[in-house]
C-alpha positions in Angstrom: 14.0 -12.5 -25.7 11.1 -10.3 -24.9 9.9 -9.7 -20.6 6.7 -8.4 -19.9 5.9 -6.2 -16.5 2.0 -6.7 -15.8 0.1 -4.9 -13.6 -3.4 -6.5 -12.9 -5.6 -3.9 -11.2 -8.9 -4.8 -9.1 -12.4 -3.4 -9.6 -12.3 0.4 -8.6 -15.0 1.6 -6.8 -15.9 3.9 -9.6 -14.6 2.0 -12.8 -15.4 5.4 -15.0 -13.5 7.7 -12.8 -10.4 5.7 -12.5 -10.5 5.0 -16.3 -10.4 8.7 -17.1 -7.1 8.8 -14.9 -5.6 6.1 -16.0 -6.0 6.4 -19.9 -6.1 9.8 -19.9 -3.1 10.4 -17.4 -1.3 7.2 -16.3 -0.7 5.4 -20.2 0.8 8.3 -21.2 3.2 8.8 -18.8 4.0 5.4 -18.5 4.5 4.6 -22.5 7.3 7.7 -22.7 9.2 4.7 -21.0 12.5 3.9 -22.9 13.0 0.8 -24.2 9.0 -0.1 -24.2 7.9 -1.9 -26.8 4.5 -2.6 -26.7 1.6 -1.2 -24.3 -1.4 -3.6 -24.0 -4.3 -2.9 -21.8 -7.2 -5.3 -21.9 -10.6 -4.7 -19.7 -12.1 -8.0 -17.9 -15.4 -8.7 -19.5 -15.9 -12.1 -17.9 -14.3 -13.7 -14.7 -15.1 -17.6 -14.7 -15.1 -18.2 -10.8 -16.2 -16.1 -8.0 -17.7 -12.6 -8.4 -15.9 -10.1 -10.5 -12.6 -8.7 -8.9 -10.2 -7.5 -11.7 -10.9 -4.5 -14.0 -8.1 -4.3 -16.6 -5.0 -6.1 -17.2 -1.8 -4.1 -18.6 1.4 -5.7 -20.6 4.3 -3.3 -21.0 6.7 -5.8 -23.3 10.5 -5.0 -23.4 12.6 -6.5 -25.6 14.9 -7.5 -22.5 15.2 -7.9 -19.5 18.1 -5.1 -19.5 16.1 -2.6 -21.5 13.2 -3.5 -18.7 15.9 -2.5 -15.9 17.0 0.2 -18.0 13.6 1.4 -18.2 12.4 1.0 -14.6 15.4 3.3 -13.9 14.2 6.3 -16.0 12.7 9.7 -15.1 9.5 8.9 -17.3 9.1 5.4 -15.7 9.8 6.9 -11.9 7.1 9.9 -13.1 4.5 7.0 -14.0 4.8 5.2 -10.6 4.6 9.1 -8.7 1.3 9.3 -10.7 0.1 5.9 -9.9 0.6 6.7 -5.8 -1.0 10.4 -6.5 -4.4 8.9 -7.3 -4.4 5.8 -5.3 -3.4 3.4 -8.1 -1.1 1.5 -5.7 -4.5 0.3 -3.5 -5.5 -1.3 -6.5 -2.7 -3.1 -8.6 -0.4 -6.4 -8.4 2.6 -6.3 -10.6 4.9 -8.8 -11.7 7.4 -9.4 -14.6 7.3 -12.7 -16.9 9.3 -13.8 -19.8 7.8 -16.1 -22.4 8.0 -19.7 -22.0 10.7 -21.7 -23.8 9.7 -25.6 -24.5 12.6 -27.6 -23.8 14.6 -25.2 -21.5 14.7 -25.6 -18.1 14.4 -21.6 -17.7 
């Protein structure tokens, strides 16, 4: 079974500079990351509720939770989160894991 890692980051104060850093720096350290299988980065057009507070949204899919562990215990994945605290990243972002929901588990 697949397990995502997401990282939801807030509004930057200056959306284009961060952006340049992040996709032109930070994705490509972070998707030399063994054992990731998908990279998806989505921008937040529209926020419902409230004023605007989130910027993108990133889904780095594993295909298990050991490959995730695995992964999180690599040089390339240890040289993505030195680059996230190098330009401030860290200020920004909330991360969490999540595995897909099963109907009729109790997991």
């Amino acid at each position: 079974m697949t397990v995502s890692y997401f990282a939801i980051y807030r509004m930057p104060e200056d959306p284009a500079d961060f952006e340049r850093h992040y996709f032109g720096t930070h994705v490509p350290l972070v998707e030399k990351t063994p054992g990731l299988v998908e990279n998806r980065v989505s921008r937040v057009k529209r926020q419902f509720v409230g004023e605007p507070a989130y910027h993108l949204v990133a889904e780095l899919v594993f295909e298990s939770a050991e490959a995730m562990k695995q992964g999180f215990a690599s040089e390339e994945w240890k040289a993505s989160g030195a680059d996230l605290q190098s330009w401030g990243g860290m200020d920004l972002v909330t991360m969490f894991s999540a595995e897909p929901y099963a109907p009729g588990t109790s997991q």
